[in-house]
C-alpha positions in Angstrom: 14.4 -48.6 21.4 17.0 -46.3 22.6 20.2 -47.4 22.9 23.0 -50.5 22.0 23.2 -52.1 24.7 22.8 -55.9 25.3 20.0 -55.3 28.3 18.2 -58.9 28.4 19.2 -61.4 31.0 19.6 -64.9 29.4 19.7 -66.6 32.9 21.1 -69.9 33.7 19.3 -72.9 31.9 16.5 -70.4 30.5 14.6 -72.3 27.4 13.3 -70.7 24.4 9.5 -70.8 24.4 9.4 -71.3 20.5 11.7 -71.3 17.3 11.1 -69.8 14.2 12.6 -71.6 11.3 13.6 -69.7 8.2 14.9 -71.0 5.4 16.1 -68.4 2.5 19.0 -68.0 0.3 21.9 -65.9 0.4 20.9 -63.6 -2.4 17.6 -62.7 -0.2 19.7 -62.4 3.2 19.1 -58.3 2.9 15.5 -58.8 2.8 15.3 -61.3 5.8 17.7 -58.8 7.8 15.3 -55.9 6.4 12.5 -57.9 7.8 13.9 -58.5 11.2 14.6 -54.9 11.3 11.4 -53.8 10.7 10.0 -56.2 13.4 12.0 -54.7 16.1 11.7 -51.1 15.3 7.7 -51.6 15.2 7.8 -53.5 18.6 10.1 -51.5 20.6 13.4 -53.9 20.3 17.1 -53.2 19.5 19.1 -55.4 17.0 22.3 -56.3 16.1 23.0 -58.7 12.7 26.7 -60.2 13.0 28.4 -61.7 10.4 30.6 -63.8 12.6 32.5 -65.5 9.6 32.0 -64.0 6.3 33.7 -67.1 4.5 31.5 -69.6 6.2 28.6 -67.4 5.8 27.5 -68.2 9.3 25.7 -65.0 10.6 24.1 -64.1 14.1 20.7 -62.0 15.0 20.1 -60.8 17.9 16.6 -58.8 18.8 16.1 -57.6 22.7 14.5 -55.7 25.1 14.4 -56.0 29.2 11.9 -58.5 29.2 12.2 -60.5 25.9 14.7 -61.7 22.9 15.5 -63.4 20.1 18.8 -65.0 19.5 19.2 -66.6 16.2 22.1 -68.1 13.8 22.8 -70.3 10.9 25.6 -72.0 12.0 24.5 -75.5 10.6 23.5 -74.5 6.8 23.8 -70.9 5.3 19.9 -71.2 4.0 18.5 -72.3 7.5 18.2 -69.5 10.0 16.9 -70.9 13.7 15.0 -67.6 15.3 14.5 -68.5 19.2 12.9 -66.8 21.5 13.0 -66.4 24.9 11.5 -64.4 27.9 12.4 -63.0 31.0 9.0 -63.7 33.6 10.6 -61.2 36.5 10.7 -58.4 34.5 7.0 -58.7 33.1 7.5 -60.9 29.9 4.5 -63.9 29.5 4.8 -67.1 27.3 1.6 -65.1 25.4 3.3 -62.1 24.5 6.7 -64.2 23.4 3.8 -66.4 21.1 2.3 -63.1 19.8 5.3 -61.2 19.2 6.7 -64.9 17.1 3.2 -64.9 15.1 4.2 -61.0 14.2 7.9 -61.7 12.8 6.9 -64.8 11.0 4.0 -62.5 9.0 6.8 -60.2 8.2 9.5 -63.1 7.2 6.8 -64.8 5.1 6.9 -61.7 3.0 10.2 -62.9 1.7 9.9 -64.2 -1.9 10.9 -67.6 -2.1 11.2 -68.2 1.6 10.2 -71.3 4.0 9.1 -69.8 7.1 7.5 -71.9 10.1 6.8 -71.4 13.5 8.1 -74.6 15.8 5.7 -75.5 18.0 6.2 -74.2 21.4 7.8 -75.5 24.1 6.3 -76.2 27.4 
């Protein structure tokens, strides 16, 4: 997708309509970001990967486009990454194409060797 900038509308109290739960160590960080990047350049999104604080090894991802993203961190443990996305219904985005578009980047995550990859059960 052409372009840098941050164009998805969180909106106030918006929920994610599921999580993706990765679990992979430091040494295979290259290959999950790899993977991430893949996903969005093959479904039309930008990206960003932010290593917030290097010494805490807490890192941010975040995959947009108008009408959906993904906002995801490991804030809590340097192994477990939380992948959540969300969707924007007013500019075309369905709970069906969020689910679909989840299903595609956990196939590409689950490529990862030695990585624990699930899909949380949607939220209603």
């Amino acid at each position: 997708m052409a372009g840098n900038a941050y164009t998805f509308d969180f909106g106030a109290g918006r929920s994610p309509v599921c999580t993706i739960k990765v679990t992979v160590q430091s040494d295979q960080w290259d290959r999950l970001f790899a993977g991430v990047r893949k996903f969005a350049g093959l479904n039309d999104f930008d990206v960003r990967v932010t290593r917030l604080k290097p010494e805490l090894d807490i890192v941010y991802i975040d995959v947009w486009k108008p009408d959906m993203a993904i906002a995801g961190e490991n804030v809590f443990k340097p192994s477990d990454f939380a992948l959540s996305l969300y969707i924007d219904p007013t500019k075309g985005a369905t709970r069906d194409a969020a689910l679909s578009a989840a299903n595609r980047l956990r196939d590409e995550l689950m490529e990862i060797p030695g990585a624990s990859v699930e899909l949380e059960s949607p939220t209603d």
